[in-house]
N, C-alpha and C positions, 0 to 999 in steps of 0.2 A: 061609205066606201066609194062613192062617186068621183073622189079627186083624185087626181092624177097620181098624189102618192098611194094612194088603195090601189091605184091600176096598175102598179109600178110592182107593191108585195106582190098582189096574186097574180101578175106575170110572174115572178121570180119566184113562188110556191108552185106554180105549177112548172116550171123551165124545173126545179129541184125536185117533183115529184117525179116528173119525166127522164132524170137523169136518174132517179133513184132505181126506176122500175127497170129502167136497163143495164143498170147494176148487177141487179140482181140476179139473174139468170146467171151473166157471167164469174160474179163471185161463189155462185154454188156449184159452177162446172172446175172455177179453179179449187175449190174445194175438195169436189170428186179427184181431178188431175192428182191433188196434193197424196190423198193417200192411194193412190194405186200406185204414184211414185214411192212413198214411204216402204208400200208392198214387195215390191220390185227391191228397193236397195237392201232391205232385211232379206228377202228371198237370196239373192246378191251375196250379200255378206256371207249368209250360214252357208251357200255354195261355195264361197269362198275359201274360208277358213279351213277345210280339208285339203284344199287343193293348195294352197298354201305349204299347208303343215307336209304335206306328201312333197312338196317343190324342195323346202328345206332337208327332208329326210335322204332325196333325191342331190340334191348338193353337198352333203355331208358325204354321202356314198365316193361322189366323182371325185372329190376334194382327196379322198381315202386310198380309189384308185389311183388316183394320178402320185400319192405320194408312193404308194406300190410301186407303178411305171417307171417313176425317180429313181428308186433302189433297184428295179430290173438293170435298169440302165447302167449304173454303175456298177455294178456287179458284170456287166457286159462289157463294160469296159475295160476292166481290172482281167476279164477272162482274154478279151483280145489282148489284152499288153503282154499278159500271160505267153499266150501264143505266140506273138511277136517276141518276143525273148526266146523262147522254146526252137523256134524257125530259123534266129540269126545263132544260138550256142549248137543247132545239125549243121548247118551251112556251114560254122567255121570248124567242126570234129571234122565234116563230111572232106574240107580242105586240108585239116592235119592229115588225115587217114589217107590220104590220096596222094599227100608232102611223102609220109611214111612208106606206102607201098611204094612210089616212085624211090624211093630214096633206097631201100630193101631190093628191089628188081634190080637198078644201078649196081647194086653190092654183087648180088646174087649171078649176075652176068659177067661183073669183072670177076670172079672168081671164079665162074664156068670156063671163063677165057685164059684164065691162068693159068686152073688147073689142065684145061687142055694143051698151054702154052710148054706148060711142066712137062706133060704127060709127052708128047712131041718131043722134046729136049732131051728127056730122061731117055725114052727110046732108040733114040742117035746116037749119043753119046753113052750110056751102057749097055748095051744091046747092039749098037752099030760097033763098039771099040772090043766089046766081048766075042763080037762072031768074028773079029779080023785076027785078034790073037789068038 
């Protein structure tokens, strides 16, 4: 083993023991790493998976009120138009009723004035022509 190539192997078996021994350590710490990570994502998951299913349970609810809210709404809406209809058929009675009495009052005055017109006239003339004869 005295020749250069013998000096050449056991350079190169010891430079591969020396990389091996340093290996080593760190292939068993990534080992260790691996399953506390493994721990951790199974820990993970099963915490998960409630939280999930309670997310979706939760989504299903809102999804439900909201379609609620939807039908508030419209039904809110059908009640204002409602109203609005209701508001403009007083406003145009409250106009008729108001055409009416005016129109009734107008009547009720020309005939207060007539009949006083009359009452005046009647007086004069038979009762003024009756006291003279």
């Amino acid at each position: 083993m005295g020749s250069p190539a013998g000096i050449g192997v056991l350079i190169l078996a010891v430079a591969v023991a020396i990389a091996i021994g340093c290996l080593v350590p760190v292939l068993l710490e990534l080992r260790r790493t691996t399953r506390r990570l493994t721990s951790v994502l199974r820990i993970a998951e099963e915490n998960l998976e409630p939280a999930l299913a309670e997310l979706r349970g939760t989504l299903r609810n809102l999804d439900r009120i909201t379609n609620d809210l939807g039908a508030v709404t419209e039904d809110a809406r059908a009640v204002s138009g409602s109203v609005r209809k209701v508001g403009r058929n007083v406003a145009t009675l409250s106009s008729l009723a108001s055409a009416v009495a005016l129109a009734l009052g107008a009547r009720a005055e020309g005939l207060k004035a007539g009949l006083g017109a009359g009452g005046i006239y009647l007086a004069k003339n038979f009762f003024g022509k009756g006291a003279r004869s």
